[in-house]
mmCIF file of the N, C-alpha and C atoms, coordinates in Angstrom:
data_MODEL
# 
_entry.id   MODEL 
# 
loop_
_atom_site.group_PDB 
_atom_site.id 
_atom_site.type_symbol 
_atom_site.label_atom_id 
_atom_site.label_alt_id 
_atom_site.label_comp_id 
_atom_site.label_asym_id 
_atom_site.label_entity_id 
_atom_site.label_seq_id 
_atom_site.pdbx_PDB_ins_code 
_atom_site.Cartn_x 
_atom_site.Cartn_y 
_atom_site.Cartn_z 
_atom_site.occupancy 
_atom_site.B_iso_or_equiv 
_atom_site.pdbx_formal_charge 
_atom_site.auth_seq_id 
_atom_site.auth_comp_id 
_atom_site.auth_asym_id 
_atom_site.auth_atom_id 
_atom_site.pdbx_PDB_model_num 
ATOM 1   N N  . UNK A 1 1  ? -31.941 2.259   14.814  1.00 0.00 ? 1  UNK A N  1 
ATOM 2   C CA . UNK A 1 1  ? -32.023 0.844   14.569  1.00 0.00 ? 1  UNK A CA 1 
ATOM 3   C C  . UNK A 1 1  ? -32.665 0.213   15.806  1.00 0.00 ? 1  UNK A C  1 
ATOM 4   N N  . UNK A 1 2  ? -33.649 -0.740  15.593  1.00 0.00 ? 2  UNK A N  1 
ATOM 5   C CA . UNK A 1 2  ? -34.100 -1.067  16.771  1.00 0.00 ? 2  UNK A CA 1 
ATOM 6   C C  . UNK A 1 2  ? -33.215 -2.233  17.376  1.00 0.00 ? 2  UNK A C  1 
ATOM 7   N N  . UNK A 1 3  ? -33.829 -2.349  18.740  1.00 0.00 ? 3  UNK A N  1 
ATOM 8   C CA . UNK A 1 3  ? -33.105 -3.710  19.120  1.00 0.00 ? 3  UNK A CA 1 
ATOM 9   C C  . UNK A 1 3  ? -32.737 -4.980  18.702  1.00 0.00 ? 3  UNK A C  1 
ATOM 10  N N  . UNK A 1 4  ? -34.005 -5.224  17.924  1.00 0.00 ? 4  UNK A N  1 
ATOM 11  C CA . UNK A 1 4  ? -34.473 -6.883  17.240  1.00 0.00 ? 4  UNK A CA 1 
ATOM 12  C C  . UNK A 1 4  ? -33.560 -6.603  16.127  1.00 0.00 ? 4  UNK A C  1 
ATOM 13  N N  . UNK A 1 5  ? -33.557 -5.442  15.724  1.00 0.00 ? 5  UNK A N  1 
ATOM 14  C CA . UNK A 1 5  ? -32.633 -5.868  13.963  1.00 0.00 ? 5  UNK A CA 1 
ATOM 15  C C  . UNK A 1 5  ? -31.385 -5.591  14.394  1.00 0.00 ? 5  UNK A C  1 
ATOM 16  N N  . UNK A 1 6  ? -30.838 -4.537  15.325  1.00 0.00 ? 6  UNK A N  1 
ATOM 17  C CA . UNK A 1 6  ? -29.135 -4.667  15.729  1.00 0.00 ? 6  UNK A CA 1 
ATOM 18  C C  . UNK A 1 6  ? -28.733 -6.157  16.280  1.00 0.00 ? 6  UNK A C  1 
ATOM 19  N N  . UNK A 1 7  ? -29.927 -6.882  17.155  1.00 0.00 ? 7  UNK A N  1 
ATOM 20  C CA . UNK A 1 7  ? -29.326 -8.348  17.385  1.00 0.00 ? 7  UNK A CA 1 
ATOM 21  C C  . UNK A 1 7  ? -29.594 -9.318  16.322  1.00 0.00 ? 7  UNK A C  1 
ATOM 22  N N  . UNK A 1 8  ? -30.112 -9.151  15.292  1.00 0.00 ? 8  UNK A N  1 
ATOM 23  C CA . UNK A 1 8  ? -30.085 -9.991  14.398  1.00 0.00 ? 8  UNK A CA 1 
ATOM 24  C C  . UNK A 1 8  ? -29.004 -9.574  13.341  1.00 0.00 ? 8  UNK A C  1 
ATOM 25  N N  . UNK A 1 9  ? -28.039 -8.229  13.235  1.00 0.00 ? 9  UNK A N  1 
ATOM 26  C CA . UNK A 1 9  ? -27.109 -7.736  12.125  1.00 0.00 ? 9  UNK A CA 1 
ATOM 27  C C  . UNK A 1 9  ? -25.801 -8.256  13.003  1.00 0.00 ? 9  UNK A C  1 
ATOM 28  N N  . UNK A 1 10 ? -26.050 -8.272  14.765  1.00 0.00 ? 10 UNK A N  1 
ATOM 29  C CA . UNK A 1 10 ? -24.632 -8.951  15.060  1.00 0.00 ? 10 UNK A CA 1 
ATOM 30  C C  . UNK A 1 10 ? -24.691 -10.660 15.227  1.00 0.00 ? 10 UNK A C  1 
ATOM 31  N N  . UNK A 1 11 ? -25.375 -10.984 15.353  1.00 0.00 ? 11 UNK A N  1 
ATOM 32  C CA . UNK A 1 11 ? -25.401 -12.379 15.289  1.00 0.00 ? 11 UNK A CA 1 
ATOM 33  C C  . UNK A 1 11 ? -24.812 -12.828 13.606  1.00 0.00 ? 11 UNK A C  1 
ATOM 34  N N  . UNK A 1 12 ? -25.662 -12.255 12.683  1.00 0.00 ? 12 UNK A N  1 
ATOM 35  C CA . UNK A 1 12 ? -25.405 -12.561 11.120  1.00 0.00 ? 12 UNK A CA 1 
ATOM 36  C C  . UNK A 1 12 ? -23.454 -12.446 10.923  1.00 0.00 ? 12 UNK A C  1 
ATOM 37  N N  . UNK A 1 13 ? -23.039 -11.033 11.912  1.00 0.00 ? 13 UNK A N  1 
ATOM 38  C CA . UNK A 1 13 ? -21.654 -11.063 11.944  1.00 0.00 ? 13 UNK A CA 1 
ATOM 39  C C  . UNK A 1 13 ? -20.753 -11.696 12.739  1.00 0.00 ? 13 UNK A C  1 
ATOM 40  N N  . UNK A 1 14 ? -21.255 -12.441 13.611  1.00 0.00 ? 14 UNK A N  1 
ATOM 41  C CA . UNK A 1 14 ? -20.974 -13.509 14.170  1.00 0.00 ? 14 UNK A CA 1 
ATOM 42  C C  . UNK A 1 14 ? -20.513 -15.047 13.008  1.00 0.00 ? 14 UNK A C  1 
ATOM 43  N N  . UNK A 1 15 ? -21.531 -14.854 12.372  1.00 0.00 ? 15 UNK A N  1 
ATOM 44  C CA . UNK A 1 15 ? -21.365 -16.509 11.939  1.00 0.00 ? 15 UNK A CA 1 
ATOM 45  C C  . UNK A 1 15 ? -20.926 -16.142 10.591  1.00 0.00 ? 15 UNK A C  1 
ATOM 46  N N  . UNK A 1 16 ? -20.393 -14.910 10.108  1.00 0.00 ? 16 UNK A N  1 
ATOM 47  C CA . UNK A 1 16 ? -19.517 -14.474 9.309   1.00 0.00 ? 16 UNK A CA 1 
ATOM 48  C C  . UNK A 1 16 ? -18.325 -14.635 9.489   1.00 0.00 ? 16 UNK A C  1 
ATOM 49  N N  . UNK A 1 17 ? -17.753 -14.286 10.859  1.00 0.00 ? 17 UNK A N  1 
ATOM 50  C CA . UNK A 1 17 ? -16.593 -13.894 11.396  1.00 0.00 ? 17 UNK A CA 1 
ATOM 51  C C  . UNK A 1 17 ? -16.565 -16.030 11.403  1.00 0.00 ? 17 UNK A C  1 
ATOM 52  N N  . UNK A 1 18 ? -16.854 -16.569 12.537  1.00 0.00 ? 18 UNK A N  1 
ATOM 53  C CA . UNK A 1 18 ? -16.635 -18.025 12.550  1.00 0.00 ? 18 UNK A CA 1 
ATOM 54  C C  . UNK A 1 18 ? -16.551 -18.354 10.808  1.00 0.00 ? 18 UNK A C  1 
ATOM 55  N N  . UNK A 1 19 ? -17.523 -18.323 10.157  1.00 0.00 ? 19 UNK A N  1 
ATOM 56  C CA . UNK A 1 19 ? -17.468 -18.721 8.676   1.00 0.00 ? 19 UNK A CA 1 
ATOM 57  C C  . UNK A 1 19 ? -16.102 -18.433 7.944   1.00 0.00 ? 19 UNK A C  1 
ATOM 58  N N  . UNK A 1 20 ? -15.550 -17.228 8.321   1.00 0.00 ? 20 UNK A N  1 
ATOM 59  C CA . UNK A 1 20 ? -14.143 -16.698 7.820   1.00 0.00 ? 20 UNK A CA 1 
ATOM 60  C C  . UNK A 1 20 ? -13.131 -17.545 8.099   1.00 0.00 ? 20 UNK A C  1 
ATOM 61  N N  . UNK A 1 21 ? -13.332 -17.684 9.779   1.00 0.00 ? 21 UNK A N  1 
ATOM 62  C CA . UNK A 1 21 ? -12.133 -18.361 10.370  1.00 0.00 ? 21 UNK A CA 1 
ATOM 63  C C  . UNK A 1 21 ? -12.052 -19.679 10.260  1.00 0.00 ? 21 UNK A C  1 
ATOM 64  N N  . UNK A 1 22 ? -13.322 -20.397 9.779   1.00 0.00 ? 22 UNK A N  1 
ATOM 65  C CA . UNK A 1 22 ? -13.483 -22.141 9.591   1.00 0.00 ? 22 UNK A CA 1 
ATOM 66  C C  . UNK A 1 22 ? -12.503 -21.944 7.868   1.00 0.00 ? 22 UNK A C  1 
ATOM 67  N N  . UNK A 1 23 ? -12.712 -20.942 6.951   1.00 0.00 ? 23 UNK A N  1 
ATOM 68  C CA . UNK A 1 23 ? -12.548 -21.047 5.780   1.00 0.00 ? 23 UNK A CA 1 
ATOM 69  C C  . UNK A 1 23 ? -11.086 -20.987 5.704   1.00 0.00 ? 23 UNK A C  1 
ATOM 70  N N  . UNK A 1 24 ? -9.914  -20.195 6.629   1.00 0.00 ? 24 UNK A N  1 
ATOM 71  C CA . UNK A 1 24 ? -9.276  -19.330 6.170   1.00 0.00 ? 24 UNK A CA 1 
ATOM 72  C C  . UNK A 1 24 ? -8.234  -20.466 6.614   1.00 0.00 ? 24 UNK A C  1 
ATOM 73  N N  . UNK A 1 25 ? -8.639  -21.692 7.561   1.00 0.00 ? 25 UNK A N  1 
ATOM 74  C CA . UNK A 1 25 ? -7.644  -22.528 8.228   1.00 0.00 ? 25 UNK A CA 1 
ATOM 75  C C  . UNK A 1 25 ? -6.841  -21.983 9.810   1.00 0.00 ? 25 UNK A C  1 
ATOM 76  N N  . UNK A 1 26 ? -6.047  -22.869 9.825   1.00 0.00 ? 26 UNK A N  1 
ATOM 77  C CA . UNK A 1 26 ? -4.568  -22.463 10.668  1.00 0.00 ? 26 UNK A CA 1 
ATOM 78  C C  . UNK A 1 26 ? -3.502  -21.200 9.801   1.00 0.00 ? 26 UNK A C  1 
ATOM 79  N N  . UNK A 1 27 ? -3.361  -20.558 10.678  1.00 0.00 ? 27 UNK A N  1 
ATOM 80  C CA . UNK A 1 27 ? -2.340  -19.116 10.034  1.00 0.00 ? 27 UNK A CA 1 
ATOM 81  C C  . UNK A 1 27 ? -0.746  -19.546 10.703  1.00 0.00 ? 27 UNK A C  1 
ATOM 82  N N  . UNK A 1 28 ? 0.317   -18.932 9.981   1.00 0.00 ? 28 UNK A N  1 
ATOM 83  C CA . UNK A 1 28 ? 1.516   -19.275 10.421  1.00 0.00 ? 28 UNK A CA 1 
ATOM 84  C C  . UNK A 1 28 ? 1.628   -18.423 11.535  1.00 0.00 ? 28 UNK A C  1 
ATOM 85  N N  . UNK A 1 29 ? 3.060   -18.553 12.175  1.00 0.00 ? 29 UNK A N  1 
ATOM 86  C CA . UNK A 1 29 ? 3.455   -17.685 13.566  1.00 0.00 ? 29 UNK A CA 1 
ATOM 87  C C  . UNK A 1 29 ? 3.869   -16.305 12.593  1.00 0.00 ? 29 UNK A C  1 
ATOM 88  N N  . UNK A 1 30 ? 4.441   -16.630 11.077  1.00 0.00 ? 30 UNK A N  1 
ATOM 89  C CA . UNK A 1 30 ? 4.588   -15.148 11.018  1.00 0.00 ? 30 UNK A CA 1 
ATOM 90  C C  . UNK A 1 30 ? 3.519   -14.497 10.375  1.00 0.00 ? 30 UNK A C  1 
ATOM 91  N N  . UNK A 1 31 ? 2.267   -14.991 10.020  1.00 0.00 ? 31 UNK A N  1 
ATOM 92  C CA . UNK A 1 31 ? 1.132   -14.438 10.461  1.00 0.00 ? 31 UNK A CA 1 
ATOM 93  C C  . UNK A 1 31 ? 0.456   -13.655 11.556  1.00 0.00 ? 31 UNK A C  1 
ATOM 94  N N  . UNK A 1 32 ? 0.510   -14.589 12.311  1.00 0.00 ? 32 UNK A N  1 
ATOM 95  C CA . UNK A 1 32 ? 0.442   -14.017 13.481  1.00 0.00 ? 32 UNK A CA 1 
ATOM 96  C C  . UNK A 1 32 ? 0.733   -12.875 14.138  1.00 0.00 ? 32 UNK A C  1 
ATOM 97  N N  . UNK A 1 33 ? 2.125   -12.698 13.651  1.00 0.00 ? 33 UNK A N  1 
ATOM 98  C CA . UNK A 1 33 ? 2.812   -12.035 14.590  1.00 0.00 ? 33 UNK A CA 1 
ATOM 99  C C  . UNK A 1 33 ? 2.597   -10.838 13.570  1.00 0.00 ? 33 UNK A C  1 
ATOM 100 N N  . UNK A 1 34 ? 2.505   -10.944 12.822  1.00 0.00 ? 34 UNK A N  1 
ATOM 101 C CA . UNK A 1 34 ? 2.097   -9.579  11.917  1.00 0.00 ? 34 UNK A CA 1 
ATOM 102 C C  . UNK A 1 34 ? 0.828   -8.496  11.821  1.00 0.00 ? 34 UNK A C  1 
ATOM 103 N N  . UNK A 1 35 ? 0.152   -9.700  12.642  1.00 0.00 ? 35 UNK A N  1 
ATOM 104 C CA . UNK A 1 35 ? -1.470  -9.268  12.669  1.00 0.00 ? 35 UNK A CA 1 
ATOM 105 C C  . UNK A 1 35 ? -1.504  -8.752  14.445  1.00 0.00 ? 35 UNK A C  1 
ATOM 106 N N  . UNK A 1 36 ? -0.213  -9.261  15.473  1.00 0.00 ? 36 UNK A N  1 
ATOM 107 C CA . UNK A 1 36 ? -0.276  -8.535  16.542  1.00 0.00 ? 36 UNK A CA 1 
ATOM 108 C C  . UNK A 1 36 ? 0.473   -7.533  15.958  1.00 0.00 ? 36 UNK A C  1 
ATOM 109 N N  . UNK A 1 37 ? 1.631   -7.105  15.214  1.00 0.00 ? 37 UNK A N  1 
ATOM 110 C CA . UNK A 1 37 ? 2.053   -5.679  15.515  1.00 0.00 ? 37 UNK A CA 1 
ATOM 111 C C  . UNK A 1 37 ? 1.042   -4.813  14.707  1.00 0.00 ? 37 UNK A C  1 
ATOM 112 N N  . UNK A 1 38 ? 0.139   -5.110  13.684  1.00 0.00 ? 38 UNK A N  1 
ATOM 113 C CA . UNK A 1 38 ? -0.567  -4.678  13.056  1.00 0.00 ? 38 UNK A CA 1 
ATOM 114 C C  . UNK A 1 38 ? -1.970  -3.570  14.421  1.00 0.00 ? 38 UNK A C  1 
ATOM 115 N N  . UNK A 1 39 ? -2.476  -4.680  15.223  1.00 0.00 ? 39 UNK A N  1 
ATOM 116 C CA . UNK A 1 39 ? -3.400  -4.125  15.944  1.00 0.00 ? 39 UNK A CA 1 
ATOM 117 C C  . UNK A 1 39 ? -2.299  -3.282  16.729  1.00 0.00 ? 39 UNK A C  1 
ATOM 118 N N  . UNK A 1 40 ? -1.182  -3.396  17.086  1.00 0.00 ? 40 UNK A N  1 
ATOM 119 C CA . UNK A 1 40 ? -0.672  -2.391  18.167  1.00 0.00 ? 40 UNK A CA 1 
ATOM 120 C C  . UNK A 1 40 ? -0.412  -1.349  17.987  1.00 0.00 ? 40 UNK A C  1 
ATOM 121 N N  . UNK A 1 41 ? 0.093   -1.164  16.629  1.00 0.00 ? 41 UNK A N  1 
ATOM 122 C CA . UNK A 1 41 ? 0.546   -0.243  16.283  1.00 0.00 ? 41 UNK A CA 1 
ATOM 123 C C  . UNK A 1 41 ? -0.290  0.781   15.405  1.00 0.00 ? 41 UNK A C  1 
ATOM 124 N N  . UNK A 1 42 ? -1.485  -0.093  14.919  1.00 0.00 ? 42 UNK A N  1 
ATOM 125 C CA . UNK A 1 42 ? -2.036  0.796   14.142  1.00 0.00 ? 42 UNK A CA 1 
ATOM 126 C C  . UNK A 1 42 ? -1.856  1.152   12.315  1.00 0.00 ? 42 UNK A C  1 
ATOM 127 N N  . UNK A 1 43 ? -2.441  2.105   12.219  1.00 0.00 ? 43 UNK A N  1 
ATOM 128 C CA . UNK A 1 43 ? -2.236  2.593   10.342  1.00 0.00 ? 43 UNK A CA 1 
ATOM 129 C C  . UNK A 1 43 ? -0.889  3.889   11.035  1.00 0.00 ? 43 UNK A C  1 
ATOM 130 N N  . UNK A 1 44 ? 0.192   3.888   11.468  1.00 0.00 ? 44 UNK A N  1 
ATOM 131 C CA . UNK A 1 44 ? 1.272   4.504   11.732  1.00 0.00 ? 44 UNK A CA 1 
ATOM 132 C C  . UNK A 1 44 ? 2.227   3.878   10.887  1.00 0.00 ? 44 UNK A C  1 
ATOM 133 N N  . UNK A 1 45 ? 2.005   2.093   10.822  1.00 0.00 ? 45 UNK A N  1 
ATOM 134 C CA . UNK A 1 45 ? 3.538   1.752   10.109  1.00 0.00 ? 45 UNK A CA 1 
ATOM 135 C C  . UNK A 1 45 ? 2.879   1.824   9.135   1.00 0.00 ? 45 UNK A C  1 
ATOM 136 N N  . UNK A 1 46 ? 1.938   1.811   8.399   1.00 0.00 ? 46 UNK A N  1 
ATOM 137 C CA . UNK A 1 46 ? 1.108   1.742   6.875   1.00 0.00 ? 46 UNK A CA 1 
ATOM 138 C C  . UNK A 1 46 ? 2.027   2.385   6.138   1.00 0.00 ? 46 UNK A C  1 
ATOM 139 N N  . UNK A 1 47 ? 2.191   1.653   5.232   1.00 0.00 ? 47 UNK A N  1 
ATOM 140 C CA . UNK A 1 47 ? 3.280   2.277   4.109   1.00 0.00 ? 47 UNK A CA 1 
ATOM 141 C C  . UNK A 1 47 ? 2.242   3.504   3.181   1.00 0.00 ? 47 UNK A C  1 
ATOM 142 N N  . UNK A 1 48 ? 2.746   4.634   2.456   1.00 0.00 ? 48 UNK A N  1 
ATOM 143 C CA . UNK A 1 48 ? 1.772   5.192   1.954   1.00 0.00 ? 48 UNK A CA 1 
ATOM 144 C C  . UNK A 1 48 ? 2.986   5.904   0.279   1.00 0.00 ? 48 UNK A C  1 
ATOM 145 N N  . UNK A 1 49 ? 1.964   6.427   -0.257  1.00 0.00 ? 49 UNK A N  1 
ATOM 146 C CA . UNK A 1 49 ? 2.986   6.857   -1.464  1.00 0.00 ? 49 UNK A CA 1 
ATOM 147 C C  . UNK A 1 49 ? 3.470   5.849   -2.649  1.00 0.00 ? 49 UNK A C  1 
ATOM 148 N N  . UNK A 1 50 ? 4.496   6.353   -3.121  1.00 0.00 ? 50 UNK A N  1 
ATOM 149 C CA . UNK A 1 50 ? 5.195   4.799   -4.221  1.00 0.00 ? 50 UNK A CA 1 
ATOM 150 C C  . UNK A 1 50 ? 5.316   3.584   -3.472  1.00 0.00 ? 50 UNK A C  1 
ATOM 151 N N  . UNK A 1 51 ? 5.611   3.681   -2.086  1.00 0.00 ? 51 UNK A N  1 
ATOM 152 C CA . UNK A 1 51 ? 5.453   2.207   -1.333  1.00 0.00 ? 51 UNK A CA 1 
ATOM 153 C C  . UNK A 1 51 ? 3.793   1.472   -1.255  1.00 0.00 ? 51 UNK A C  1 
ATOM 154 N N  . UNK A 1 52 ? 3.175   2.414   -1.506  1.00 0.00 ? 52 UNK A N  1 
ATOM 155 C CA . UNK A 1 52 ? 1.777   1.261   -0.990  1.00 0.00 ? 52 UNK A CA 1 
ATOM 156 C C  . UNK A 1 52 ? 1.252   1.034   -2.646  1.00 0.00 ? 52 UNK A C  1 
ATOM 157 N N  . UNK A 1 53 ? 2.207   1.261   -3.414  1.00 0.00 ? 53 UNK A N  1 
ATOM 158 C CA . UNK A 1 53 ? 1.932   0.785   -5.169  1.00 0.00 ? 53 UNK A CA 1 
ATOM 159 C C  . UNK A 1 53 ? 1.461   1.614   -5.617  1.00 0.00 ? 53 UNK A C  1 
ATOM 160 N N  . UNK A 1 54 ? 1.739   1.656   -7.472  1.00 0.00 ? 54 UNK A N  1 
ATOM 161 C CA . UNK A 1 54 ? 1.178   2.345   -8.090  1.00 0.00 ? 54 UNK A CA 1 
ATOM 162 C C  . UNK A 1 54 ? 0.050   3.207   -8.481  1.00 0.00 ? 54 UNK A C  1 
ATOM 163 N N  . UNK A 1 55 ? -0.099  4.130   -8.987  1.00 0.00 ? 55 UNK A N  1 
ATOM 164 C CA . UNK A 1 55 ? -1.951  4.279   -9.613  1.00 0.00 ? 55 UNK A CA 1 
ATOM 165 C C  . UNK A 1 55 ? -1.757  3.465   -10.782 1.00 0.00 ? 55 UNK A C  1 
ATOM 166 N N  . UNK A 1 56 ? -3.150  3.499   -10.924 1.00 0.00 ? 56 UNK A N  1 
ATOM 167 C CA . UNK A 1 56 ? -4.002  2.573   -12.068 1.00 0.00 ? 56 UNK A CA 1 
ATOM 168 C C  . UNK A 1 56 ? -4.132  2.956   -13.305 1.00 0.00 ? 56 UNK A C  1 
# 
């Protein structure tokens, strides 16, 4: 990928990411706080099996 089109694919994800966050509002604290243990911890607490729901 050259230079000119990797800085033009992160910029485009730039004003995606802002576009998300203008759309999505203010989040609660227990939002929040779900989305820090989420990055800390990782796909470890990820529920998997009959807990992460049915098949289709």
């Amino acid at each position: 990928m050259s230079p000119k089109k990797r800085k033009a694919n992160l910029l485009q994800i730039a004003e995606f990411h802002a576009e998300a966050l203008r759309l999505a509002g203010n989040i609660s604290a227990n939002q929040q706080r779900i989305i820090e243990v989420a990055i800390a911890h990782g796909k470890e607490l990820e529920s998997s099996g009959l807990l992460a729901g049915g098949r289709s």
